[in-house]
Legacy VTK file of the C-alpha trace (Angstrom):
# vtk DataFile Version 3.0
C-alpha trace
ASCII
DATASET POLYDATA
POINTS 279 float
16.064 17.872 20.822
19.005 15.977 21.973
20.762 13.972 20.117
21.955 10.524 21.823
23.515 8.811 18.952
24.079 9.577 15.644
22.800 6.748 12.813
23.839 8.839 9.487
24.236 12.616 8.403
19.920 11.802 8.039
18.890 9.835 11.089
19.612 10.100 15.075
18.265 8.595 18.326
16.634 10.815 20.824
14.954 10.677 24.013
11.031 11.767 24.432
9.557 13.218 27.073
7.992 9.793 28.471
12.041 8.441 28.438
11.029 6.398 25.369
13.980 6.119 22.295
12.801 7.474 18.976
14.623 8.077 15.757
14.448 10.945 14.062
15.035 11.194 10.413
15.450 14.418 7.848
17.797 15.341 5.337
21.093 16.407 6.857
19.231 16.638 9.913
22.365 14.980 11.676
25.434 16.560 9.631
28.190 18.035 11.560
26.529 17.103 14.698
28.072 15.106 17.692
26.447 13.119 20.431
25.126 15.526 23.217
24.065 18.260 20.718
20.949 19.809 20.918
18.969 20.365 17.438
16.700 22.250 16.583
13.879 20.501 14.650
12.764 22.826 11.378
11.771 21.884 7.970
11.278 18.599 6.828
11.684 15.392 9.582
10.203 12.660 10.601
9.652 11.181 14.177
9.509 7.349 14.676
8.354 6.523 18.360
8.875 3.376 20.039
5.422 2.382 20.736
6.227 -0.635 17.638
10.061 -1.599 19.467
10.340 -4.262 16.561
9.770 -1.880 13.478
11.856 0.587 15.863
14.511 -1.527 16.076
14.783 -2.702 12.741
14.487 1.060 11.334
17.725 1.417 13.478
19.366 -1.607 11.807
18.361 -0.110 8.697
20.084 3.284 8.694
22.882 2.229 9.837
23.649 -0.668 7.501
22.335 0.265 4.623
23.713 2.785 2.616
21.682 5.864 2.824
20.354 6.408 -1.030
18.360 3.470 -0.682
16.540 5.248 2.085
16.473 8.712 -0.245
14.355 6.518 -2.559
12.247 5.233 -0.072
11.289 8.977 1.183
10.652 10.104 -2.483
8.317 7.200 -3.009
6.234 8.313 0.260
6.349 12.143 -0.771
4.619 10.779 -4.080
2.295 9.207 -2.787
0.910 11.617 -0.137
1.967 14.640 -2.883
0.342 13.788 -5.713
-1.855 10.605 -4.759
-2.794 11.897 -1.442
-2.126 8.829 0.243
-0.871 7.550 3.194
1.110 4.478 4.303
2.124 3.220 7.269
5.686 3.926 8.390
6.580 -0.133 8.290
7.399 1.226 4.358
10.725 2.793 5.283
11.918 -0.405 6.459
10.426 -3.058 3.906
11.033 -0.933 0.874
14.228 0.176 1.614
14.809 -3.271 2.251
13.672 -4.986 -0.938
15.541 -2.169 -2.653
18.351 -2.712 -1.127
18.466 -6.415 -1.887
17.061 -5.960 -5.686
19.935 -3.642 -6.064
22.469 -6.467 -4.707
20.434 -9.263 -6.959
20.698 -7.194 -10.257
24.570 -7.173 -9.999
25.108 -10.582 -9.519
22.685 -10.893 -12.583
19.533 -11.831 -10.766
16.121 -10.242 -11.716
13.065 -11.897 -10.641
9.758 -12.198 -13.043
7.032 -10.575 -11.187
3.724 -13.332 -11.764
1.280 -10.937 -10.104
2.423 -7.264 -12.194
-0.598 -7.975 -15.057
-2.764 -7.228 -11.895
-0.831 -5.016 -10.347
-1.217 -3.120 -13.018
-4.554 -3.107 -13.203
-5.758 -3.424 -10.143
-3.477 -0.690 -8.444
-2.663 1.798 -10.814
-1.590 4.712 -8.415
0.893 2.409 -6.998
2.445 1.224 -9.925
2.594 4.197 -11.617
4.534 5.918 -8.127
6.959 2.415 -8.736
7.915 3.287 -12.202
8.832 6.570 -11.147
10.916 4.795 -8.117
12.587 2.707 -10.708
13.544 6.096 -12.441
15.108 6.888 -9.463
17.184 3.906 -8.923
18.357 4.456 -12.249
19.898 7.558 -11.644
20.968 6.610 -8.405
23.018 3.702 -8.938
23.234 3.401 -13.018
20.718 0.278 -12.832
17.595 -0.310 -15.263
15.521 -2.714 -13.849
12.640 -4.648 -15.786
8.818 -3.544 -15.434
8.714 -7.035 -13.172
10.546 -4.835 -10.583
8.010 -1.952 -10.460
5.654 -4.563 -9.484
7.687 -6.109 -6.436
7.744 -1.783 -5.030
3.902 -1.732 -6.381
3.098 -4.511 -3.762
5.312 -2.914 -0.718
3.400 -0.037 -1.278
0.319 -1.525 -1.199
1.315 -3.148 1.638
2.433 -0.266 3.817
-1.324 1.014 2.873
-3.454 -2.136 4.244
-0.617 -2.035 7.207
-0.402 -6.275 6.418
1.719 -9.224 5.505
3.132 -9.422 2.047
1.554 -12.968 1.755
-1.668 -11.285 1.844
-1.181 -8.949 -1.198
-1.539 -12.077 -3.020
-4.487 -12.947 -2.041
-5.940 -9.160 -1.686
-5.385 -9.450 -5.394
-6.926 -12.727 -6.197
-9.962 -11.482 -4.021
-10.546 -8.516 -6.381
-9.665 -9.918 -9.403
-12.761 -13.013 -8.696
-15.095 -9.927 -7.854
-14.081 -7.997 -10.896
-14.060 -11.185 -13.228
-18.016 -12.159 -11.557
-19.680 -8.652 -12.645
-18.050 -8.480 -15.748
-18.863 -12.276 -16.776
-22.561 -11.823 -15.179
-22.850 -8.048 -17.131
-21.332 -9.209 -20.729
-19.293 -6.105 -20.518
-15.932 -4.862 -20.397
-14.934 -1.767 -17.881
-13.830 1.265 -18.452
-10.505 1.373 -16.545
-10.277 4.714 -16.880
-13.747 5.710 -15.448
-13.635 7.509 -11.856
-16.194 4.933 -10.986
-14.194 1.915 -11.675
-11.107 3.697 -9.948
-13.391 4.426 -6.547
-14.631 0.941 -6.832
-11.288 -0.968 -7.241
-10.062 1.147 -4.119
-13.073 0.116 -2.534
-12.353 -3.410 -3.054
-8.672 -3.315 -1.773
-9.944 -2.965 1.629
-12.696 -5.089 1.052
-10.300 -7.819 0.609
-8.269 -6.643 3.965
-11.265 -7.219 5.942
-12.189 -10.623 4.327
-8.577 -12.205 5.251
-8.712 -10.682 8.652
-12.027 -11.807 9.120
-13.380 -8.159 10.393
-17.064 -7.900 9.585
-18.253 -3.970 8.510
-21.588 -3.896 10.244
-23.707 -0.502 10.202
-27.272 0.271 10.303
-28.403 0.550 6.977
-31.135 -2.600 7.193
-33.981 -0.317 5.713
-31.611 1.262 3.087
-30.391 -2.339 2.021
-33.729 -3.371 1.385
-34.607 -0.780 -0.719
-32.087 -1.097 -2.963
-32.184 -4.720 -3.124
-35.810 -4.341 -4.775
-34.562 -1.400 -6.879
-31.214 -2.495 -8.617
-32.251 -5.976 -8.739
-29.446 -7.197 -10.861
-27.177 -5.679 -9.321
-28.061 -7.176 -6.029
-28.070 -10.646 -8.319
-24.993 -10.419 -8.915
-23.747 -9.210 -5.567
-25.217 -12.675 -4.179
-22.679 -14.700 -6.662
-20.059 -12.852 -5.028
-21.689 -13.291 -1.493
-21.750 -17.363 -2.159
-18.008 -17.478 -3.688
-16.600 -15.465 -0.604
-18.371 -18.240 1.675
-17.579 -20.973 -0.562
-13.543 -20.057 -0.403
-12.858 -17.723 2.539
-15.762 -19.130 4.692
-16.731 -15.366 5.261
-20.484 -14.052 5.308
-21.201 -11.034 3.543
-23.086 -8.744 5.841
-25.955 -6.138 4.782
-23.873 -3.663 4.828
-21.414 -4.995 2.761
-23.675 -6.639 0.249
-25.176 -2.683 0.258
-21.722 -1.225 -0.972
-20.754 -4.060 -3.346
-24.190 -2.958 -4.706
-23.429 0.974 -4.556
-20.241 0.052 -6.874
-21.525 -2.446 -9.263
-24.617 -0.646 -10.154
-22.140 2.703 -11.334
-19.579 0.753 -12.871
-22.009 -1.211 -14.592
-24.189 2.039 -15.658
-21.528 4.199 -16.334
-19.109 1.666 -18.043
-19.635 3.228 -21.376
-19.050 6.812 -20.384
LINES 1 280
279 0 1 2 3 4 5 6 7 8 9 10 11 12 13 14 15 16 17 18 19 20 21 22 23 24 25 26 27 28 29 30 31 32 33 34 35 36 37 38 39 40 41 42 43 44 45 46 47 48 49 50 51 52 53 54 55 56 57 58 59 60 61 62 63 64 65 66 67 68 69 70 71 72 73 74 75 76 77 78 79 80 81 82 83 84 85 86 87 88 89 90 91 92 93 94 95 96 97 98 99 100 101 102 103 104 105 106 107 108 109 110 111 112 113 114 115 116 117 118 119 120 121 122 123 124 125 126 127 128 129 130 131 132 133 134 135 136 137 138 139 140 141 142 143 144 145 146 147 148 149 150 151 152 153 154 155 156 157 158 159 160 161 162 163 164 165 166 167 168 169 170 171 172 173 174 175 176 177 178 179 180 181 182 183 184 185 186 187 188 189 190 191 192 193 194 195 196 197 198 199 200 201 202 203 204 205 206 207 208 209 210 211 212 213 214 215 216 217 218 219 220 221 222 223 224 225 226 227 228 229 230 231 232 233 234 235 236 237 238 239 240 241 242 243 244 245 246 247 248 249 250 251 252 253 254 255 256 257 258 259 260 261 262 263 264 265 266 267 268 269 270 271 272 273 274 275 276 277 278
């Protein structure tokens, strides 16, 4: 692959075959290189195309004026996740993250840290997450000598999270409002406190991220599972009971309709966590 301009000793602009610009990014991947040489790709890279020009663009603006540790973070955060979470997030992470680290980094040493009002949740709610942030705050602190407050893990908690619905920041906030009214409605309606550490309460919480997604963006999960809904409407009755307060507090606030299929799930999830929140 040719290089057409270097960005850093980790990043350089190519050509595709279609004539499109893409950046390519790996460790060392451009060190001792010069425009015009060819390199041969091996090992660990990555390939941004320029099907999103913006994210493009400002993944181009990145590398080359930010100093390149705060991208090194940034890739160790992503290797956790898909590593040892075995998830994915879209690539708009290498630019928001290194970002926001970039400018926490600037904020701490003019004495600035900002309290975090959503990391109770966040803690909760997306435990993967925050537990791949504290490790990224590890990192910052041997990168650059800087120990931030747990308010911090939070702020990378929500890019991640993020980079996983592929959405605004603005919505995080209300993703997590969404699933905290769901969580607070069965346990209120149940009497009971979860078990947070149960693999049912871990699927359903996952499940109710992008449950929340779909309610702010208004897309509707429609299947056919009419006879299926029906029977276990009459069989977990309560559970369907309780699905229906959620159902008429979606509508009431978000002016979203549950469908069958949806109200089906919700059901799925509340009758295991609800079953199973003593084991």
């Amino acid at each position: 692959m040719k290089i057409e301009k270097i960005l850093n000793n980790n990043a350089f602009i190519s050509i595709d075959k279609s004539g499109e610009e893409i950046v390519v990014m790996g460790r060392g991947i451009a060190f001792g290189k010069k425009q015009g040489n060819e390199v041969e790709l091996s090992g660990g890279y990555k390939i941004f195309s320029n099907s999103d020009k913006e994210l493009n663009q400002r993944l181009k603006n990145i590398v080359s004026d930010i100093p390149e540790e705060y991208m090194k973070i940034t890739e160790q955060v992503v290797c956790m996740l898909e590593k040892e979470y075995d998830k994915k997030v879209n690539d708009i992470i290498y630019v928001s993250l290194t970002e926001h680290i970039h400018g926490a980094v600037e904020r701490f040493k003019k004495g600035i840290q900002i309290k975090n009002p959503l990391l109770i949740d966040i803690k909760r709610l997306f435990r993967d997450e925050y537990e791949v942030s504290k490790q990224a705050l590890e990192a910052i602190k041997e990168e650059f000598g800087i120990e931030f407050e747990e308010d911090e893990a939070g702020y990378i908690a929500q890019h991640i999270v993020n980079a996983q619905l592929d959405d605004d920041m603005s919505d995080i906030v209300n993703v997590t409002r969404i699933m905290q009214d769901i969580l607070n409605i069965i346990k209120y309606s149940y009497k009971i406190d979860f078990n947070e550490e149960s693999v049912y309460y871990y699927r359903f919480v996952t499940h109710l991220k992008f449950f929340a997604q779909r309610i702010l963006n208004r897309l509707t999960y429609e299947d056919d599972n009419e006879d299926v809904f029906e029977v276990f409407k009459d069989k977990y009755n309560e559970s369907y009971k309780c699905v229906l307060k959620i159902k008429e507090q979606i509508k009431q606030i978000y002016d979203y309709e549950l469908s069958k299929d949806e109200q089906l799930y919700l059901m799925i999830h509340i009758e295991r966590i609800t079953t199973k929140a003593t084991l």
